[in-house]
MARKEMI-264124 format. One line per 8 residues: number of its first residue (from 1); their letters; for each residue x, y negated, z negated of N, C-alpha, C. Coordinates in steps of 0.1 Angstrom, whole numbers, always signed. Last residue first. Example, Ala and Ser with C-alpha at 12.3 -4.5 7.8 and 13.67 -1.06 7.14 Angstrom:
MARKEMI-264124
2) sa) +128/+22/-71/+137/+11/-71/+129/+0/-79 | +132/+57/-78/+123/+45/-78/+132/+33/-78
//
This chain:
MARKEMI-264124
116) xxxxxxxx) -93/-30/-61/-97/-37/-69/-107/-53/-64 | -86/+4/-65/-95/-1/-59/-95/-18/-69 | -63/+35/-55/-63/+22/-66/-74/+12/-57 | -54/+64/-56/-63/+54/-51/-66/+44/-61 | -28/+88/-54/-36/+78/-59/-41/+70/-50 | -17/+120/-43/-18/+105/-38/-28/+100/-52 | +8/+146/-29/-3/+138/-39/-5/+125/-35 | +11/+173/-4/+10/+158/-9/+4/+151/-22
108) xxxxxxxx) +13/+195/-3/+16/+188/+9/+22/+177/+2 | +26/+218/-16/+16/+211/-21/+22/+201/-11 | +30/+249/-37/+26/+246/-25/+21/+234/-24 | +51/+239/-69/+40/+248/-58/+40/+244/-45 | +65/+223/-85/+65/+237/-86/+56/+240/-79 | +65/+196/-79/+56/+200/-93/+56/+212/-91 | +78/+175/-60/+83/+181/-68/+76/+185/-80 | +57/+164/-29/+63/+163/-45/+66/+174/-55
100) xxxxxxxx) +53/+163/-1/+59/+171/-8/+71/+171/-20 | +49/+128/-4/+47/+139/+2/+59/+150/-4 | +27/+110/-19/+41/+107/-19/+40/+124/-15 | -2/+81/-11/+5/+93/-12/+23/+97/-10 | -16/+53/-25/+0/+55/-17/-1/+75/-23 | -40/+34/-10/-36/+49/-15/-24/+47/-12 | -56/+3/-23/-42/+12/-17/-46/+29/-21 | -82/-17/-16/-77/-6/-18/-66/-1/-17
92) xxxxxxxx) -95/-48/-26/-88/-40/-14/-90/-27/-23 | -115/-79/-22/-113/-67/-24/-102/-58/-18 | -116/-103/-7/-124/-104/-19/-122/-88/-23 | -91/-126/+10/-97/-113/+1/-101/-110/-11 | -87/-158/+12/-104/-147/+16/-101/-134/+10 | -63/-163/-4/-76/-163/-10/-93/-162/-4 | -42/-136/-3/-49/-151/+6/-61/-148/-4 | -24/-125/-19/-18/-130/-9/-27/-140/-3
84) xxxxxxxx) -36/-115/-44/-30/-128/-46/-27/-133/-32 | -41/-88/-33/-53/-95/-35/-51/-116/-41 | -18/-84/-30/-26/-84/-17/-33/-93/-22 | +0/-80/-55/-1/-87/-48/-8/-89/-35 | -22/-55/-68/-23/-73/-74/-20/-82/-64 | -17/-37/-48/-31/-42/-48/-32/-54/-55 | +17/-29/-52/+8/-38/-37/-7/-44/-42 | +8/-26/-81/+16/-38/-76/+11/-41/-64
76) xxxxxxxx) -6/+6/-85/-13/-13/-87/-6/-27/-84 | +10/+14/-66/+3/+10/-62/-7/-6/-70 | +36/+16/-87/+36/+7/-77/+28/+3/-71 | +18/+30/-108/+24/+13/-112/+26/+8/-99 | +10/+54/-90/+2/+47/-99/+5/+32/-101 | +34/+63/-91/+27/+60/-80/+17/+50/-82 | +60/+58/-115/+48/+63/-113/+44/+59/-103 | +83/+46/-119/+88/+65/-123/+72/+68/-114
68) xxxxxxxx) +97/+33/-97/+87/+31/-105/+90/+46/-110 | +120/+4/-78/+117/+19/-82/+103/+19/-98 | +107/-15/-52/+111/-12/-63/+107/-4/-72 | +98/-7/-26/+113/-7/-31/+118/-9/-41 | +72/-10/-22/+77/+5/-21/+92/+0/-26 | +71/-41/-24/+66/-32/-36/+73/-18/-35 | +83/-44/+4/+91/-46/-7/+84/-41/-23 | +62/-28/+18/+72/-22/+19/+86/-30/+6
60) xxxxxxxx) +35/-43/+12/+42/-27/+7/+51/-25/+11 | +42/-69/+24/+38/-65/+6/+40/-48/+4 | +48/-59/+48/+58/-65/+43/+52/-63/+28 | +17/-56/+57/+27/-44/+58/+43/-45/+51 | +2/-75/+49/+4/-71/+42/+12/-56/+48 | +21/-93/+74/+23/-98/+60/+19/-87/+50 | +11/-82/+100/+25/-81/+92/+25/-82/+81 | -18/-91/+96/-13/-75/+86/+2/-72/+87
52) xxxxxxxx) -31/-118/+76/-20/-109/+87/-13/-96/+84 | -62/-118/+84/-52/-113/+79/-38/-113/+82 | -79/-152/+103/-80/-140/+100/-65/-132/+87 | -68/-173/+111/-83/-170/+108/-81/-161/+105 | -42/-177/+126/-49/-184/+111/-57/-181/+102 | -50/-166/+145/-37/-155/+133/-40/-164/+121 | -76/-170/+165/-64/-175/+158/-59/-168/+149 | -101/-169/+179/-86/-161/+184/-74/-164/+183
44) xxxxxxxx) -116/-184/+174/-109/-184/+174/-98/-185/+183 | -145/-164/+171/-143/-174/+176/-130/-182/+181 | -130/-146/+150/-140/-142/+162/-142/-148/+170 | -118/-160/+133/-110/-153/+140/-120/-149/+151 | -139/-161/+110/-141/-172/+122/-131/-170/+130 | -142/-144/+99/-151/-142/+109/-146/-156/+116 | -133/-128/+80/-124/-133/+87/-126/-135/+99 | -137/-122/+44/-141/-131/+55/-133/-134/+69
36) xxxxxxxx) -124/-89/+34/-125/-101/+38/-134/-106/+48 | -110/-61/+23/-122/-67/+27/-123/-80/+26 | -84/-40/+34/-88/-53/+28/-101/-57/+32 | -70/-9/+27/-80/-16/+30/-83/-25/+25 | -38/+10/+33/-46/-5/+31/-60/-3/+36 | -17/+35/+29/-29/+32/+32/-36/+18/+28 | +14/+52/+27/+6/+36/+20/-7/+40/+27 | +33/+79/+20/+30/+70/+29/+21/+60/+24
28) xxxxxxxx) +72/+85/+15/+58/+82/+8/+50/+79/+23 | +96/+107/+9/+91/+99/+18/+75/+97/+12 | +124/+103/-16/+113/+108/-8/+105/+102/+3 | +152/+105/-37/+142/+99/-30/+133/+107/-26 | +178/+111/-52/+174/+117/-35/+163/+110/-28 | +171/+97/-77/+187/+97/-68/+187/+100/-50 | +151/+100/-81/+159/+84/-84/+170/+83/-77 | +147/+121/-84/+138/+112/-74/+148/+99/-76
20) xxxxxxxx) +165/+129/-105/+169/+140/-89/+164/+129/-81 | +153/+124/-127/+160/+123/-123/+170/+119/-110 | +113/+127/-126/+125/+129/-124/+139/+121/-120 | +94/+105/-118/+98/+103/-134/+109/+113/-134 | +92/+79/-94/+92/+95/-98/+99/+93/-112 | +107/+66/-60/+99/+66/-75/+96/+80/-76 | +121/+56/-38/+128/+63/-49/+121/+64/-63 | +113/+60/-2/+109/+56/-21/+117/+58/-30
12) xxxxxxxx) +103/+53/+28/+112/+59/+23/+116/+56/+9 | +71/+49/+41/+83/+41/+38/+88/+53/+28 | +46/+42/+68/+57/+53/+63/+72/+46/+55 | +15/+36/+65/+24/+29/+65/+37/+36/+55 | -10/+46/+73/-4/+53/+79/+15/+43/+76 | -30/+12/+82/-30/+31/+76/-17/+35/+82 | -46/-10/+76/-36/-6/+80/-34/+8/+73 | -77/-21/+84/-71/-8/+71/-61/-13/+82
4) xxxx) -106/-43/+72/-92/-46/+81/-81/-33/+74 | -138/-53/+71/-123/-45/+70/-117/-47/+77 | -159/-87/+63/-153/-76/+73/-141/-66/+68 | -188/-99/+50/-175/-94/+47/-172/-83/+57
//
């Protein structure tokens, strides 16, 4: 079993159980890790063989579009649909952190980790 992280994947949100988030938005970021077979890409040096991580950069960004009050619900969405996208992934992970969230303080960022 090999990884494959796309990190760092910036998309613009409208989830959140306020009001105000529904209307103004935010900026979120994604994190992927997929664990898979994707050894015979090694030999290859085929897009066949292996992930494509356009593809799961496109599963989060139409998951990030539809509105959720919770981070939590959308994340378990990217992670159902990844793990439905090919049938070598034998596991993944999303963090989706959502940056400077509205809870009264100092606070860069929150995030969830969803593992499945």
């Amino acid at each position: 079993m090999h990884k494959i992280e796309v990190s760092g994947i910036k998309v613009f949100a409208y989830h959140g159980c306020l009001d105000e988030e529904a209307k103004i938005g935010s900026d979120y970021i994604v994190d992927l890790v997929v664990d898979a077979d994707y050894s015979k890409s090694f030999e290859t040096d085929d897009l066949a063989d292996t992930i494509d991580y356009v593809l799961l950069n496109r599963i989060v960004k139409e998951e990030m579009a539809k509105r959720s009050k919770l981070i939590e619900h959308v994340g378990h969405r990217i992670l159902k649909r990844i793990l439905e996208s090919d049938r070598r992934i034998a596991k993944a992970s999303v963090k989706v952190r959502k940056q400077i969230p509205p809870i009264n303080g100092d606070v860069d960022e929150v995030a969830v980790l969803i593992e499945g």
